[in-house]
C-alpha positions as CSV (number, residue, x, y, z in Angstrom):
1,X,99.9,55.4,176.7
2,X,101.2,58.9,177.3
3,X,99.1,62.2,175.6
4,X,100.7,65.7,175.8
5,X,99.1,68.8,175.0
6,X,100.9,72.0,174.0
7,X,100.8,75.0,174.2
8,X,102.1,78.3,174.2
9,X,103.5,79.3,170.8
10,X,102.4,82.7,169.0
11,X,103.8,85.7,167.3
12,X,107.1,87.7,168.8
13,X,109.1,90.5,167.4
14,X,113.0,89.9,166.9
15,X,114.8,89.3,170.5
16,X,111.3,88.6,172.0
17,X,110.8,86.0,174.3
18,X,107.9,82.9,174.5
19,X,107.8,80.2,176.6
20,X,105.8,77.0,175.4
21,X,104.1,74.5,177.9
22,X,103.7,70.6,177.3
23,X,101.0,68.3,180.1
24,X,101.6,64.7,179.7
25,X,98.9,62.8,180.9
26,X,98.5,58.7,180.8
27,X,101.1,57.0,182.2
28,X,103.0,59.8,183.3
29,X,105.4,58.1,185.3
30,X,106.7,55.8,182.7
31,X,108.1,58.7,180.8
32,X,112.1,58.7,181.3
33,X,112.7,61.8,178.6
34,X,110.7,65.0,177.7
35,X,111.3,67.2,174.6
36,X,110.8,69.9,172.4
37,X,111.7,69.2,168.3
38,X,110.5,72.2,165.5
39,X,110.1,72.0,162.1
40,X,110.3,74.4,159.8
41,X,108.2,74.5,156.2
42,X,110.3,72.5,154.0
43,X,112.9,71.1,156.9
44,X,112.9,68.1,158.6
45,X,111.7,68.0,162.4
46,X,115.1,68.6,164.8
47,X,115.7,67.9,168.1
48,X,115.3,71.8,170.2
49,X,115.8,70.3,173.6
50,X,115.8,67.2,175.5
51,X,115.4,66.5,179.5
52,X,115.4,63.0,181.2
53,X,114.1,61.9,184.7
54,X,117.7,62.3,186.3
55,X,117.8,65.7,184.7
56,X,120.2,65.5,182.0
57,X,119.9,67.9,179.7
58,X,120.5,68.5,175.7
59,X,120.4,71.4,173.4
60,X,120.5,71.9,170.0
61,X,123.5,73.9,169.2
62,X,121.6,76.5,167.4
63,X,119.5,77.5,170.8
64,X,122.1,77.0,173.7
65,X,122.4,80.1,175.3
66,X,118.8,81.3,174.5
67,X,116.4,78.5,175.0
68,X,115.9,76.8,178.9
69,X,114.5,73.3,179.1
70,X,112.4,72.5,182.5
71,X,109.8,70.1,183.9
72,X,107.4,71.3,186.6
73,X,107.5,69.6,190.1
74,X,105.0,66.9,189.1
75,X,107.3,65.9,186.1
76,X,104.5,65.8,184.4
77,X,104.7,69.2,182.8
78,X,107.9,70.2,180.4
79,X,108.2,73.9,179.3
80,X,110.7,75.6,176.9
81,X,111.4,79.2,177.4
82,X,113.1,81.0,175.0
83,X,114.8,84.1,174.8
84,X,116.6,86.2,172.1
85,X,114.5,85.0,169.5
86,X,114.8,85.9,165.5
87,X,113.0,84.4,162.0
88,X,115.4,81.6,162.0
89,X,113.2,79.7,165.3
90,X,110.0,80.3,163.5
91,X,108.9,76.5,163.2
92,X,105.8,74.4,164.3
93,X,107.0,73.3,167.7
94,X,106.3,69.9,169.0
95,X,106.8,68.5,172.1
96,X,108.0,64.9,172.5
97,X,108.1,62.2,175.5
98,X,109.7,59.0,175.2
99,X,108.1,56.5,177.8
100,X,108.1,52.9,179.0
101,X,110.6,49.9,179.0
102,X,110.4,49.9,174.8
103,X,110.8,53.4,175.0
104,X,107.6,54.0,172.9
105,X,107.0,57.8,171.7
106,X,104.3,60.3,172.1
107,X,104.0,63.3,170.1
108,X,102.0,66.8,170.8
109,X,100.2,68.5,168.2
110,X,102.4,71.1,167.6
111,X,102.2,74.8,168.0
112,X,103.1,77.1,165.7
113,X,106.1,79.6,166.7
114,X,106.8,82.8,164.2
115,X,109.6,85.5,164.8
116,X,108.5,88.2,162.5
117,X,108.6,92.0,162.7
């Protein structure tokens, strides 16, 4: 089993910056990908960002340019930063590992990210 805490998320004017934290705990090193998905009241829950073991890395169109994707040097730790941000990233942010030969899933509990003057 894999459990990830989150944190990080608050309120932030227009073109402000966060940057949200994720510890994985459990079997840490069974986890091959790390991730951050949002979902926004009445949306579905997207993919944000996406970073595997090797380093490969994925962004959602919508945040290239304006969101990084890293892990910390134990690989146990993910963290989004994000830059530039307006109302259209506010969203409960949740961060996602994906873990083991069956590629089973654990989810964070979300923290709540509003861009809002």
């Amino acid at each position: 089993q894999v459990q990830l805490v989150a944190s990080g998320g608050g309120l932030v004017q227009p073109g402000g910056s966060l940057r949200l934290s994720c510890a994985a705990s459990g079997r840490i090193f069974s986890i091959n990908v790390m991730g951050w998905y949002r979902q926004a009241p009445g949306k579905q829950r997207d993919l944000v960002a996406s970073i595997t073991n090797s380093g490969l890395i994925n962004y959602q169109d919508s945040v290239k340019g304006r969101f990084t994707i890293s892990r910390g040097n134990a690989k146990n730790t993910v963290y989004l930063q994000m830059n530039s941000l307006n109302p259209e990233d506010t969203a409960v942010y949740y961060c996602n590992a994906r873990y083991g030969s069956g590629w089973s899933e654990a989810w964070g509990q979300g923290t709540q990210v509003t861009v809002s003057l």
